[in-house]
N, C-alpha and C positions, 0 to 999 in steps of 0.2 A: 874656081870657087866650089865647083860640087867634086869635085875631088876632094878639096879642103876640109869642108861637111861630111862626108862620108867618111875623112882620118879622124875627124872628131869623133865623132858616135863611138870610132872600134877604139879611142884612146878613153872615153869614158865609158865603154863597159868593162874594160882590160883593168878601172882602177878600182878598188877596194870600197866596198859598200859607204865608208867611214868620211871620204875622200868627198862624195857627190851628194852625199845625203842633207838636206837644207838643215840649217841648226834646229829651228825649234822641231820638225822631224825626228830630229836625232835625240834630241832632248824627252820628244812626247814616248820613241819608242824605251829609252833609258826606264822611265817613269813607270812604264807601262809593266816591263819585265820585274821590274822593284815591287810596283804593286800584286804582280803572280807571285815574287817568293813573300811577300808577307802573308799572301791568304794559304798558299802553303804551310808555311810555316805556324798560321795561327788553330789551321786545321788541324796538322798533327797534334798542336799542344791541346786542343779541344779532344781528339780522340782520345789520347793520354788521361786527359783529365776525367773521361766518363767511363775510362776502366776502371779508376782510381772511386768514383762514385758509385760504379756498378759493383765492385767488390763492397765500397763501403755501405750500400745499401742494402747486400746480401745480408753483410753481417751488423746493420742496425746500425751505423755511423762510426762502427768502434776500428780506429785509423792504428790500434796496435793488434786486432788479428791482424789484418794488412801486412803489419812488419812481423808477426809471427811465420806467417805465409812466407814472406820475403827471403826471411831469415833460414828459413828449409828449401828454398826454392820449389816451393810448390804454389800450385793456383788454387786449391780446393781441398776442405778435408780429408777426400779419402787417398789424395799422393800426400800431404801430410802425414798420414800413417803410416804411407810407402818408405818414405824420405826417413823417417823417427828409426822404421825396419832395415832399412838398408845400414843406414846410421850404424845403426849397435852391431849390425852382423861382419861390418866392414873392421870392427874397433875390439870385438868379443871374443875369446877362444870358445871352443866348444861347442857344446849341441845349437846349431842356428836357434835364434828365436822366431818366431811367429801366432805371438800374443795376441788375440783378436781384437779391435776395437773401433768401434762405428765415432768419428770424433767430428760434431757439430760445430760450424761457424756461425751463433749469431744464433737470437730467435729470443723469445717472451717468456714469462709464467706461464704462460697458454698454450704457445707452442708446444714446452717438455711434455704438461703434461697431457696437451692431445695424442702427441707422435713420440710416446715413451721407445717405442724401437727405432727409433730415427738418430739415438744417439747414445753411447756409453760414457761419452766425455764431451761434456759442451762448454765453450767456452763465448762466453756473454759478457754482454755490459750489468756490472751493478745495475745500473738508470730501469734495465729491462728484465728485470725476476726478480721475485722475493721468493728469497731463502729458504723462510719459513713454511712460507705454503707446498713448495715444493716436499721437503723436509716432510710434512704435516701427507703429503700423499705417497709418500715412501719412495721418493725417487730419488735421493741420494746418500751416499755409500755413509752408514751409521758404525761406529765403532765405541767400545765401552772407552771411557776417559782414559785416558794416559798419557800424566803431564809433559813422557820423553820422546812421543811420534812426531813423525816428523812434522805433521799438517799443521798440529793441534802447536807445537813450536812455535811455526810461522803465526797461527793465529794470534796467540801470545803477543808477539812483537808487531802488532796491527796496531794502529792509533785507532782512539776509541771509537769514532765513527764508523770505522770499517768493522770493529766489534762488533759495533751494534746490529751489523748485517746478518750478522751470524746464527740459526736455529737456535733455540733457547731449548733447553733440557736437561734434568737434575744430572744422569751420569751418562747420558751420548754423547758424542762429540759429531760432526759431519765434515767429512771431506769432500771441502771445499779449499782450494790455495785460490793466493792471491798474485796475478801476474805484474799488475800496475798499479798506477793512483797516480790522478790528475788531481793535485789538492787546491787549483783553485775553479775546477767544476766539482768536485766531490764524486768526479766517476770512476771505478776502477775495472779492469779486467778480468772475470772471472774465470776459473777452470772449476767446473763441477763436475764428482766423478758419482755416476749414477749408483745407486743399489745393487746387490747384485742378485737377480731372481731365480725363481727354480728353472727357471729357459737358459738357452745357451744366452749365455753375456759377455761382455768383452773385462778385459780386462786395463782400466784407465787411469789406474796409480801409475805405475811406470811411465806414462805418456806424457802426462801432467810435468812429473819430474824432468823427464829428459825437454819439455817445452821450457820449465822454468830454469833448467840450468842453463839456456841459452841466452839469459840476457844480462844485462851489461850491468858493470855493479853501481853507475848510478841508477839506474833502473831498478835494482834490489832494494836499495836506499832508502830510494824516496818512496815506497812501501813498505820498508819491514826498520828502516833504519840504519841498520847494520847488515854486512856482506859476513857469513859462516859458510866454512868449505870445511871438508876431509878429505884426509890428507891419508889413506893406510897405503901400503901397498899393493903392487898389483893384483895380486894372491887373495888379497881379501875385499875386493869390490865385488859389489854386491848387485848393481845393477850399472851401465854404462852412461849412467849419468854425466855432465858434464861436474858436478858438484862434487861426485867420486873420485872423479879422476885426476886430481891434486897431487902432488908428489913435494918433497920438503923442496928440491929444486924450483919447483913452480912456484913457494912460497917466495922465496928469498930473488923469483926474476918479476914476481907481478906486486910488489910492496902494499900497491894502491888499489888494488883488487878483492881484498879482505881484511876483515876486521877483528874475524874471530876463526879460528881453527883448532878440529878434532885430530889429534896423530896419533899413528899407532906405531911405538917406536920400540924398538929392542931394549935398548938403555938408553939411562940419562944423558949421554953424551950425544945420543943422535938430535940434541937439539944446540949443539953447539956452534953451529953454521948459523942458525935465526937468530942466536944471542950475539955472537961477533959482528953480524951484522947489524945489531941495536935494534933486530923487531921483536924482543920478549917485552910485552908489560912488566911490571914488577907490580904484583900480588900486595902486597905486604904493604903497600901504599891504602889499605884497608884492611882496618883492625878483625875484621871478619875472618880473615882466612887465616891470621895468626895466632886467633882464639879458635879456631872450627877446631875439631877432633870428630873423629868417626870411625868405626870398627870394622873395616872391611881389609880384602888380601891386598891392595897397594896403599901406598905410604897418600899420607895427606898434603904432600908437596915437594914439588922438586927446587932444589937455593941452587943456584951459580957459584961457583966458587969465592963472591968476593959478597953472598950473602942475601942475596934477591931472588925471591920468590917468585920463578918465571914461568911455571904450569903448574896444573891442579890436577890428580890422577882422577881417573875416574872407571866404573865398568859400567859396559855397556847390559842393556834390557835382556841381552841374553846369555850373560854371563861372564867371566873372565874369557884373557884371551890363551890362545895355547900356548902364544908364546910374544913375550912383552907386553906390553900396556898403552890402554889411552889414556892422553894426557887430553888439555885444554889449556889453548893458551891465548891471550889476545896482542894483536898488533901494537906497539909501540907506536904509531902513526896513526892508529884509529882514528878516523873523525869523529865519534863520537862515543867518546871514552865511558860517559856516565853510562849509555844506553848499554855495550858492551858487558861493561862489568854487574850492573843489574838481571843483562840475559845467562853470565856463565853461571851467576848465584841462582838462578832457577832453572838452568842445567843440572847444575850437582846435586839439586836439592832433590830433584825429579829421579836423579842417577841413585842417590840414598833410598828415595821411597820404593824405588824397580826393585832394589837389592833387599828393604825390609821384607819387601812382600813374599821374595823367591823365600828367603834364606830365616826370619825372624817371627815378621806378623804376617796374619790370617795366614796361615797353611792348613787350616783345618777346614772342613765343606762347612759346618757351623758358623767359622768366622765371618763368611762372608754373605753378605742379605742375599736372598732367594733371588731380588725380582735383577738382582745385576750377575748374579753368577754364570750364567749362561752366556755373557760376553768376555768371560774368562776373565784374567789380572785387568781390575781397572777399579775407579775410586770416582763417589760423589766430587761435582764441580765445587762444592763446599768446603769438601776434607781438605782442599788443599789449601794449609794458612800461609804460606811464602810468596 
């Protein structure tokens, strides 16, 4: 018998925890280890979740810095600026860049204007600064009107509350873009690009842009409406924007990612690849452009051979080009055809005024009133009836 006993004991330590362990034991230890990965588990989603508030609270609640950040992979604005710099220098020929510029996530009307050196480029929630008042203490970037900039563009195509955000002023304009719009809290994304004063200051145009061409064209959208790209070649980009960097190829592979395009094409045929593929609008579907006539060095429209009116020439603000022309043409696919064709008619109209002004009116220092001359070619917000 105690032989017996004592092969038992060495036959159940020899057997497998799983084997000798009493059920509800086995079951309480099961339970136990379940209940560790859930607090685990609820842990990390909790840490997750208070980076995601700790960022969000930096920057005032606004959940699209966040994906701006995301989007450069960076944590903070000043590797934002790193990432935007590396960016262009990795993509650009020639002399590196190294643009200065101090770029703010997040902060109030109170903020800018207590810690004006704290930023060259902030980007804020509409909910959190008014425009005006900042505007009203000179801290953001003021330029004389001109219906063909790019900002004043974007403004343009802003639905009217987000207008209404905007500095009021007979012939300034303010660079300010618009990154977002949540239309059903009425909050949008800001990028403001500060003043620039007699002290060293960064430079926050270019930043703005290369932020705004990184997002997605329903994101464009559902702020401006319609998605517009240019499209020149490589030879004539201007900054390494994502917007610039178009090529007629990248029209005819992204269909659904623009609505409207500027090209800069050698000849009429180099548009022949967007028509065979059925993404020219046809023009002539409005009696405007078949009645327009205007007096400048490219023609008033380019027909397809079988008679449709599928771009609009145009010159740009600083003149013809050395060699070929821009055109304007909108997508055949457009989602939103009316809003398009509304925006190319006060493209060209703006592209006519640029050319009266070099070439026609006011070239004389008399023509133009004193108190806006000093911001060189530009026009009362009034003159302009289109």
């Amino acid at each position: 018998m105690k032989s017996k006993s004592l092969n038992l004991r060495v036959d159940l330590q020899s057997l497998p925890d799983e084997a000798v362990m009493p059920r509800k034991e086995k079951e309480f230890g099961e339970k136990k280890e379940m209940k560790k990965r859930i607090v685990l588990f609820s842990a990390l989603i909790f840490l997750c979740s208070m980076f995601t508030l700790a960022v969000c609270e930096e920057t005032r609640g606004s959940s699209s810095i966040a994906s701006i950040l995301n989007a450069w992979g960076a944590k903070d604005g000043q590797e934002l600026y790193t990432r935007i710099l590396d960016h262009w220098n990795r993509n650009i020929d020639g002399t590196r860049i190294s643009w200065p510029a101090k770029i703010r996530l997040g902060g109030t009307t109170e903020d800018l204007i207590s810690k004006p050196g704290s930023w060259d480029l902030a980007i804020v929630s509409s909910k959190d600064v008014d425009l005006q008042k900042l505007a009203d203490e000179g801290l953001v970037q003021e330029y004389g009107f001109v219906p063909t900039q790019d900002f004043i563009l974007q403004q343009w195509l802003l639905p009217d509350e987000l207008q209404g955000l905007l500095p009021e002023h007979p012939f300034l304009a303010h660079q300010v873009y618009f990154y977002d719009y949540d239309h059903a809290t009425g909050e949008a994304t800001l990028l403001i690009c500060k003043h620039y004063s007699g002290e060293p200051s960064g430079v926050p145009g270019p930043f703005a842009r290369a932020i705004l061409g990184g997002r997605s064209a329903d994101t464009v959208r559902g702020v401006e409406g319609i998605v517009r790209v240019e499209a020149p070649p490589i030879a004539f980009k201007v900054e390494p924007g994502e917007l610039l960097n178009w090529e007629i190829d990248d029209l005819l592979s992204r269909p659904r990612d623009w609505d409207v395009a500027n090209i800069l094409i050698q000849n009429e045929s180099d548009l022949d690849a967007l028509d065979r593929a059925g993404l020219l609008y046809d023009f002539s579907q409005d009696n405007f452009w078949l009645t327009r006539s205007y007096d400048w060095p490219v023609p008033n429209g380019i027909y397809s051979e079988d008679g449709r009116l599928i771009a609009i020439p145009h010159i740009a603000y600083y003149g013809p080009e050395e060699s070929g022309f821009l055109v304007t043409v909108v997508n055949a696919h457009c989602q939103n055809t009316t809003k398009a064709m509304a925006y190319v008619k006060h493209w060209i109209k703006g592209c006519e005024w640029d050319w009266d002004f070099y070439t026609q009116e006011k070239t004389e220092e008399e023509d133009v009133p004193e108190e806006i001359r000093k911001y060189g070619i530009c026009m009362y917000k009034d003159e302009m009836d289109w």
